[in-house]
N, CA, C and O atoms as a MOPAC input file, in Angstrom:
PM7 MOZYME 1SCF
protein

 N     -1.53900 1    17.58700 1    25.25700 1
 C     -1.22700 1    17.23400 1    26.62500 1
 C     -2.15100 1    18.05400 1    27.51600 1
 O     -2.15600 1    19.27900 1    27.39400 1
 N     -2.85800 1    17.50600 1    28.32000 1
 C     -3.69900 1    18.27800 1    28.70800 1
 C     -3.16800 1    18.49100 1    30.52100 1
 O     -3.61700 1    19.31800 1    31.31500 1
 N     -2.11200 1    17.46200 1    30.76400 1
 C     -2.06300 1    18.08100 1    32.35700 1
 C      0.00600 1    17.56200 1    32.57500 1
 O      0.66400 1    16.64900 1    32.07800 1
 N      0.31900 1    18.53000 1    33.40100 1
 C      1.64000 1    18.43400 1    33.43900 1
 C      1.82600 1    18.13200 1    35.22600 1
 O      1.38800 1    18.90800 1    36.07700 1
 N      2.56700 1    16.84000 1    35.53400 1
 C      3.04000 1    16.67100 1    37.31200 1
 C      4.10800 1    16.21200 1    36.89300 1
 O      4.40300 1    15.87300 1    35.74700 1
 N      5.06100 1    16.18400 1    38.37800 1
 C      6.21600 1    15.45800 1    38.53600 1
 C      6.10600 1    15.18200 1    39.20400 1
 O      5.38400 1    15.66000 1    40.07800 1
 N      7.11900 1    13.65900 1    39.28400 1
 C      6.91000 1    12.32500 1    40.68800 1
 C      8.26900 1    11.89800 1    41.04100 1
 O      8.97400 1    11.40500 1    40.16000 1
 N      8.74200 1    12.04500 1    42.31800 1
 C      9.68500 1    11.75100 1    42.26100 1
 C     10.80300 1    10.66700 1    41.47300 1
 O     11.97300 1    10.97000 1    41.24000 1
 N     10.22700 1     9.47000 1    41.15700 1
 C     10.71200 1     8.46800 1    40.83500 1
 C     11.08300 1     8.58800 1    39.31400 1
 O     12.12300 1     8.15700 1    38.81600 1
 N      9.92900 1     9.33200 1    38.56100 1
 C     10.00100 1     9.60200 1    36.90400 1
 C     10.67300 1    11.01100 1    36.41800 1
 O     11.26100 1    11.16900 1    35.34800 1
 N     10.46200 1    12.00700 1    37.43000 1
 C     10.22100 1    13.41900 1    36.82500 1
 C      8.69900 1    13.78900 1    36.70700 1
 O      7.68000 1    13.64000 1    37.38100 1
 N      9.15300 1    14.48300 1    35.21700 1
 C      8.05100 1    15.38600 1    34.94000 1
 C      7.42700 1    14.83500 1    33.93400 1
 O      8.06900 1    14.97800 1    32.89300 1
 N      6.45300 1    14.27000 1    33.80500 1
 C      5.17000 1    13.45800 1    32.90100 1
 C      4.04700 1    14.27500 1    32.34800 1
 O      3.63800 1    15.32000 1    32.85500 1
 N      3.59300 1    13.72300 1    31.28600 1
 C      2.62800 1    14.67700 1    30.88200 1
 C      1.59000 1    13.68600 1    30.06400 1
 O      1.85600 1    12.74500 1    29.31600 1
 N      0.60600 1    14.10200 1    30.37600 1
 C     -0.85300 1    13.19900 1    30.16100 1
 C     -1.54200 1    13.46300 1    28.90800 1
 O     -2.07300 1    14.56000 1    28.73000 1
 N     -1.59200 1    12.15000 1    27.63700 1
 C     -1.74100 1    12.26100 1    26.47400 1
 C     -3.69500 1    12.64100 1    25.96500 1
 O     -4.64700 1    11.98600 1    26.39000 1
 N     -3.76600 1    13.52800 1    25.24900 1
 C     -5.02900 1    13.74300 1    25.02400 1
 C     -6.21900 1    12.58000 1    24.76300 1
 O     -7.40800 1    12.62800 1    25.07800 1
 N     -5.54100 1    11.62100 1    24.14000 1
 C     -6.01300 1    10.54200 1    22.71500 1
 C     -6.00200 1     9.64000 1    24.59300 1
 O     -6.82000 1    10.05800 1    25.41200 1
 N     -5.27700 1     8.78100 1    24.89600 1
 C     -5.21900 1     7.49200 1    25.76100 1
 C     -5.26200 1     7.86500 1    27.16100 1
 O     -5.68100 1     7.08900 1    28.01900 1
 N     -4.82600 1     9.07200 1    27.42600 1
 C     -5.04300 1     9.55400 1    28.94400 1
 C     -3.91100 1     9.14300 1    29.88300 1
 O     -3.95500 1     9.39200 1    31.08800 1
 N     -2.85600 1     8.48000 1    29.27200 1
 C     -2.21800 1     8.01100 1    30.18900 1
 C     -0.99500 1     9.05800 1    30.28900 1
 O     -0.79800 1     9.96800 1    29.48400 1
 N      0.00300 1     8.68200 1    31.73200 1
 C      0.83900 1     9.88900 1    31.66100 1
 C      2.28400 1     8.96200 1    31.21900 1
 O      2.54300 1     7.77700 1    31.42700 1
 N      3.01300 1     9.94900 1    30.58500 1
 C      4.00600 1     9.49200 1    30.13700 1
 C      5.35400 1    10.57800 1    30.98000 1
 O      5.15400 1    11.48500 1    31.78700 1
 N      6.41900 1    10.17900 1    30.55000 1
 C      7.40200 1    11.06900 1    30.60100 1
 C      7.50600 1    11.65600 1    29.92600 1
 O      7.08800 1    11.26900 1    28.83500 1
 N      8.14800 1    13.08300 1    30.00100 1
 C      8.44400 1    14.67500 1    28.76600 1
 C      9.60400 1    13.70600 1    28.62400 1
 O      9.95900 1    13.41200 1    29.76500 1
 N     10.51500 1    12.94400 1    27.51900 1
 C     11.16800 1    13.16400 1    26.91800 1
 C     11.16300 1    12.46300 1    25.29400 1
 O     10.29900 1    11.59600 1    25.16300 1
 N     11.66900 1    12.62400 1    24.56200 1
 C     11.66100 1    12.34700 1    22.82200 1
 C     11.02300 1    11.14600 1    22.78300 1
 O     10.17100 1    10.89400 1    21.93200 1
 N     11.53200 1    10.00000 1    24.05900 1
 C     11.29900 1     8.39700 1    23.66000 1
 C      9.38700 1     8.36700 1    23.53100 1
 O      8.76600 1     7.63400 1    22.76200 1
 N      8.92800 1     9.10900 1    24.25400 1
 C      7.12500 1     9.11700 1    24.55900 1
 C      6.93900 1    10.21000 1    23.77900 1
 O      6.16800 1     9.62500 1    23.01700 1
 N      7.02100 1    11.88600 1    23.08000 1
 C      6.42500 1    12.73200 1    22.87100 1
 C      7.43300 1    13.14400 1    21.31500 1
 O      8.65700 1    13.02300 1    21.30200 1
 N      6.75000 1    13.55200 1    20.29900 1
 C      7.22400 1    13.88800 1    19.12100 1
 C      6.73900 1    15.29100 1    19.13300 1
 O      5.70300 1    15.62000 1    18.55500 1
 N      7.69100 1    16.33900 1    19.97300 1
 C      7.38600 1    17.72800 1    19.87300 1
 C      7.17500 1    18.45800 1    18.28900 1
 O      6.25800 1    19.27600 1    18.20600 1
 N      7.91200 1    18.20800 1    17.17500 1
 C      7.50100 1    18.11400 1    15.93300 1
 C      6.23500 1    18.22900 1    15.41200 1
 O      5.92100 1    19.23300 1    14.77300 1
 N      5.24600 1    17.06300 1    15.66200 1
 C      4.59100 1    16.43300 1    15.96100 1
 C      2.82400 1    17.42900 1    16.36200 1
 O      1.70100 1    17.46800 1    15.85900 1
 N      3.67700 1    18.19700 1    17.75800 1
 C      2.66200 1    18.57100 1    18.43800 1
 C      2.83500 1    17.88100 1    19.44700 1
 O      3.59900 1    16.93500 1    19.25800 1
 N      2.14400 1    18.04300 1    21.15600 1
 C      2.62500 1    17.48300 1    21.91700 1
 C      0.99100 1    17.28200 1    22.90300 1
 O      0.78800 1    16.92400 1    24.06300 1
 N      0.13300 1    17.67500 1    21.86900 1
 C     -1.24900 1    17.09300 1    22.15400 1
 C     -1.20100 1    15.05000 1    22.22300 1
 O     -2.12700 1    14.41900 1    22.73300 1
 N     -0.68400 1    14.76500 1    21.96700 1
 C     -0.65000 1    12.88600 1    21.84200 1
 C      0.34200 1    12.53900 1    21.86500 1
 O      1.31000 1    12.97300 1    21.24100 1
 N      0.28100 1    11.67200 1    22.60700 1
 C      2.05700 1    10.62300 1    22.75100 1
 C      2.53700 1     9.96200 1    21.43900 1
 O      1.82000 1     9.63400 1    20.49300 1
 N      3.84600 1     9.82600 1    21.54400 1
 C      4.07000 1     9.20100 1    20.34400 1
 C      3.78200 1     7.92500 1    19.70400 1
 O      4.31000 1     7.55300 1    18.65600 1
 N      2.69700 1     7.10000 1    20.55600 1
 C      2.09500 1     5.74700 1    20.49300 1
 C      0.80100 1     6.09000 1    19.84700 1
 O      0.40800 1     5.38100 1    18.92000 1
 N      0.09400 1     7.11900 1    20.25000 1
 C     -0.84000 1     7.54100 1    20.03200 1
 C     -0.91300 1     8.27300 1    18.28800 1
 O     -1.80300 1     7.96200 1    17.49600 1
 N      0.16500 1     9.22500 1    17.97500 1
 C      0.87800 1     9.65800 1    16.66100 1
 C      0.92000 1     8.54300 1    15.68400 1
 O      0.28500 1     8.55600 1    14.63000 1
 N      1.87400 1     7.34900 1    16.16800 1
 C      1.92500 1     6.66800 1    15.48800 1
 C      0.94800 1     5.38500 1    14.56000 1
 O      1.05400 1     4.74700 1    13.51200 1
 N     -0.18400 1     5.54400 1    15.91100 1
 C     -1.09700 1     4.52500 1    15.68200 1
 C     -2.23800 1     5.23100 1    14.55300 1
 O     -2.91600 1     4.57900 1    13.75900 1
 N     -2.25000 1     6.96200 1    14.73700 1
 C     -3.26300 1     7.48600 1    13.63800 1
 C     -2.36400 1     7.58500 1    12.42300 1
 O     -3.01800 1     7.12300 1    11.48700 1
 N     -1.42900 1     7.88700 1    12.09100 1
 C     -0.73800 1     7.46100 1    10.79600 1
 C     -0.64200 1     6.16700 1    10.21700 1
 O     -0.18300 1     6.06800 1     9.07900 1
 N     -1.04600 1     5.07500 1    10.90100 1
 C     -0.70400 1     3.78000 1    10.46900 1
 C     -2.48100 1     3.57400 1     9.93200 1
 O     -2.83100 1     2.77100 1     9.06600 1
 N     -3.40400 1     4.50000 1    10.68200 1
 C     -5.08200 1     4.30000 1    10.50600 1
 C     -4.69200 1     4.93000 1     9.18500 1
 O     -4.99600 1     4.18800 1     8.25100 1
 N     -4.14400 1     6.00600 1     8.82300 1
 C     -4.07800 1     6.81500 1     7.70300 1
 C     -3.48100 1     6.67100 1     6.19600 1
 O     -3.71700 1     7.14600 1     5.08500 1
 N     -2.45200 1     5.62300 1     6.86600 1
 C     -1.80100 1     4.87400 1     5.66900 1
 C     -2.79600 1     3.77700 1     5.14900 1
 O     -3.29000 1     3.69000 1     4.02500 1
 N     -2.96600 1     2.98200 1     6.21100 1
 C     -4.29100 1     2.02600 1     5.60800 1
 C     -5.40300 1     2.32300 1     4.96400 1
 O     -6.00000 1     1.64100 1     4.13100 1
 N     -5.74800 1     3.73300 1     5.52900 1
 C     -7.35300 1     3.98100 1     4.54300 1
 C     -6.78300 1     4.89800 1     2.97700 1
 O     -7.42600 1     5.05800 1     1.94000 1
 N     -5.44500 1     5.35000 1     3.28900 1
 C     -5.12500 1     5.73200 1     1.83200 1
 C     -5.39900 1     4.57200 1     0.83500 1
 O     -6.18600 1     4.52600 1    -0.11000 1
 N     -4.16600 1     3.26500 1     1.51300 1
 C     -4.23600 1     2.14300 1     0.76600 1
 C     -5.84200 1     1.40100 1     0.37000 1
 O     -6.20100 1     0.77800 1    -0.63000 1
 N     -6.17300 1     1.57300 1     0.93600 1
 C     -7.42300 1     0.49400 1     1.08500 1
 C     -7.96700 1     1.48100 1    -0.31900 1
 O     -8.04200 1     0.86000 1    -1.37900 1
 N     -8.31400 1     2.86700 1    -0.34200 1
 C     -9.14000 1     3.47900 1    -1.26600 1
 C     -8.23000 1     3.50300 1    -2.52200 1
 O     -8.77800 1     3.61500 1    -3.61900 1
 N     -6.97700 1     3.41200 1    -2.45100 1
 C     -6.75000 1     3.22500 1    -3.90300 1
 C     -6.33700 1     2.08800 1    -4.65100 1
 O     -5.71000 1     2.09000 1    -5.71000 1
 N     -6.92200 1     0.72000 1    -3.72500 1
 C     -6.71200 1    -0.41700 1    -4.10400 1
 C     -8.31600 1    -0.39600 1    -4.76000 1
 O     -8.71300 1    -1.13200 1    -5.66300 1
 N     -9.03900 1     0.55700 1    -4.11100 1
 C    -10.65900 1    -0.22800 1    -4.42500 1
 C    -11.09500 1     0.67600 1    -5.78300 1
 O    -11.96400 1     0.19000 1    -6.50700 1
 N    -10.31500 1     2.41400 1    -6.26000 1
 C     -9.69100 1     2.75600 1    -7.23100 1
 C     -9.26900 1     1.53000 1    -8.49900 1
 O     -9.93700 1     1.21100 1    -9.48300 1
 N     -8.42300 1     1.20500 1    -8.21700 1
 C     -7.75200 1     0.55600 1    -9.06800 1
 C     -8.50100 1    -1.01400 1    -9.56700 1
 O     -8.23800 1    -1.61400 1   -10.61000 1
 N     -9.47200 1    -1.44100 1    -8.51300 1
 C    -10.37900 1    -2.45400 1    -8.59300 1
 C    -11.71700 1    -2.07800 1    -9.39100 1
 O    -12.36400 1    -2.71000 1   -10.22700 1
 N    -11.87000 1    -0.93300 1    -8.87400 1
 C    -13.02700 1    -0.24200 1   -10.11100 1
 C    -12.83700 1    -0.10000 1   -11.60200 1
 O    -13.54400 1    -0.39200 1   -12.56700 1
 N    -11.38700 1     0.56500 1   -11.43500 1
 C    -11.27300 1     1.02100 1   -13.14300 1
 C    -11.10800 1     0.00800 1   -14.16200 1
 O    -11.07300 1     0.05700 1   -15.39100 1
 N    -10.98600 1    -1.24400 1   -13.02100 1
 C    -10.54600 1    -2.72900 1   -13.83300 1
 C    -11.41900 1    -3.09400 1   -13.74700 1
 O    -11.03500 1    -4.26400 1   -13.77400 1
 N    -13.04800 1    -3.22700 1   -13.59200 1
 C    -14.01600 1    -3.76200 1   -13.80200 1
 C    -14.55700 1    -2.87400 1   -14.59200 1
 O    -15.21700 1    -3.42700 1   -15.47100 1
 N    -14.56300 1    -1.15900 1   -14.68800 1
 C    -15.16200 1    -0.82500 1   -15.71500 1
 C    -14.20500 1    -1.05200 1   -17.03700 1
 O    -14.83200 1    -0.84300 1   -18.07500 1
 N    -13.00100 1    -1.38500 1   -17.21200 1
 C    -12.40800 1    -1.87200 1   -18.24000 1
 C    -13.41000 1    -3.16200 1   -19.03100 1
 O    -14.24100 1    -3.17700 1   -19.93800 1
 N    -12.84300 1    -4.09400 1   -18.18800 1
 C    -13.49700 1    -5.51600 1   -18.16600 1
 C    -14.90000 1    -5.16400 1   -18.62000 1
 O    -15.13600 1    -5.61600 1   -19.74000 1
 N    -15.97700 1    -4.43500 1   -18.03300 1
 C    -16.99600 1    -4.12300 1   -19.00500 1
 C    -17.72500 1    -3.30600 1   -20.20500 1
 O    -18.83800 1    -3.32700 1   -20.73000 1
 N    -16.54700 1    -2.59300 1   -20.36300 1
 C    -16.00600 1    -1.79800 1   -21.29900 1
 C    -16.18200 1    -3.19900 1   -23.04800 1
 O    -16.95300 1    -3.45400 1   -23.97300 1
 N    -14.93300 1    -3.61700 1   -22.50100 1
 C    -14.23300 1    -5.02000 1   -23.48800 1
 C    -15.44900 1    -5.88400 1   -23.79600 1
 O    -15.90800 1    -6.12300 1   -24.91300 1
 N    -15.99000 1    -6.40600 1   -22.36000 1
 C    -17.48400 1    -7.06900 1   -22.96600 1
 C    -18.36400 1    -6.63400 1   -23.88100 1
 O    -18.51400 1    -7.16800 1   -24.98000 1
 N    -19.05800 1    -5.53200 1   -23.42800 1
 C    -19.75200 1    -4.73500 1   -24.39900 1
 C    -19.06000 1    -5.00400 1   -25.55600 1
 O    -19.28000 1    -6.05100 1   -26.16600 1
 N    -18.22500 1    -4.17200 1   -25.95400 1
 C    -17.31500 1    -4.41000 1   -27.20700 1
 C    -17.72300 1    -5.39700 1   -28.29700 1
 O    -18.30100 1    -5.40500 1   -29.38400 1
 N    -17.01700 1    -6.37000 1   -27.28900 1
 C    -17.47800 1    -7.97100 1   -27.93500 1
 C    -18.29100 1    -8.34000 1   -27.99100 1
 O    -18.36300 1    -9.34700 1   -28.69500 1
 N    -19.59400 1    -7.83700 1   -27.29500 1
 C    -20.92100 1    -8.73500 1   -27.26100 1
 C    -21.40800 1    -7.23100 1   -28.73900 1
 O    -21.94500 1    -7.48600 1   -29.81700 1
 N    -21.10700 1    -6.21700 1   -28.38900 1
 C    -22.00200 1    -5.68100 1   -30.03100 1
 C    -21.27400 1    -6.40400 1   -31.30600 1
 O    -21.70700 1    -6.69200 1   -32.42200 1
 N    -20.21600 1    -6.55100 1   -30.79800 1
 C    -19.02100 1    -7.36400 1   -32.05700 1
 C    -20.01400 1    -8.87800 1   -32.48300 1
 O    -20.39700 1    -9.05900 1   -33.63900 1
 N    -20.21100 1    -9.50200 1   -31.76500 1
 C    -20.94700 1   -11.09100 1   -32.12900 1
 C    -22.20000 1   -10.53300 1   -32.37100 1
 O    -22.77800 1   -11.33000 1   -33.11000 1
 N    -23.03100 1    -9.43900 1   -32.10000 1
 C    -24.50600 1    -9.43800 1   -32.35400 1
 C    -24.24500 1    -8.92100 1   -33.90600 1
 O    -24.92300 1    -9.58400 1   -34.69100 1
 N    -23.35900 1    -7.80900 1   -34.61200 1
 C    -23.02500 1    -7.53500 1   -35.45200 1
 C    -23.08600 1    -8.68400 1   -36.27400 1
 O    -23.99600 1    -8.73800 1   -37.10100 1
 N    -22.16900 1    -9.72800 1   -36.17900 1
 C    -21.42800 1   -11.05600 1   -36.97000 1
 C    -22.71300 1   -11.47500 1   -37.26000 1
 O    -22.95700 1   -11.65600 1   -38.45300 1
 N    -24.16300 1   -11.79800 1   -35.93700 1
 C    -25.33500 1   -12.24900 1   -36.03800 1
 C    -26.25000 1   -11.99500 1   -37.05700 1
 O    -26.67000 1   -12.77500 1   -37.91200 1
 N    -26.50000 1   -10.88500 1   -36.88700 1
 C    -26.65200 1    -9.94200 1   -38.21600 1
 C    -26.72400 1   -10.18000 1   -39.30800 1
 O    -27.69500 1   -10.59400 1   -39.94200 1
 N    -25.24200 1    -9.83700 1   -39.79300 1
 C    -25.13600 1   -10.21600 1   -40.89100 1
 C    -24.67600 1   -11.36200 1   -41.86000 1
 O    -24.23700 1   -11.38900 1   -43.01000 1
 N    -25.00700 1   -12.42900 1   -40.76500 1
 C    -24.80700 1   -14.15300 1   -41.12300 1
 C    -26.13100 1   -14.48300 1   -41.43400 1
 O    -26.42700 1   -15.30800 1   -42.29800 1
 N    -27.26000 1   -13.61100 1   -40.47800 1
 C    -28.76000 1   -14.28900 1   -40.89600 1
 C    -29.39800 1   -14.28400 1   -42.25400 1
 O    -30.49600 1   -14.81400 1   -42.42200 1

């Protein structure tokens, strides 16, 4: 939070680092927990960036180890038939 006013109509607001906008000091806008550098829109939106790039990298994990499987198995089979070749000639 980088600046603290009060207005008659709201109270006392406080202006989020990340969006700039001012909010009200209470729980519904600010996750003191948290830290009270970013609103809780702002909190929420980098955890949701954070969950996604977890996901995303261990989907592309799990997409790798299954193609080096998959060429793992080929190999396999292709020395397996050159073998058979071999010793059919």
């Amino acid at each position: 939070m980088t600046g603290v006013r009060f207005r008659d109509d709201v109270g006392w607001e406080g202006r989020c680092n990340e969006c700039c906008e001012w909010w009200p000091l209470d729980q519904e806008f600010w996750y003191p927990r948290q830290g009270v550098a970013r609103c809780r829109g702002c909190l929420n939106l980098s955890q949701r960036r954070s969950e996604r790039r977890a996901r995303a990298s261990e989907a592309s994990a799990l997409r790798a180890a299954d193609r080096r499987r998959y060429l793992r198995e080929w190999a396999r089979e292709q020395r397996k038939r050159e073998r058979l070749a071999r010793t059919a000639a």
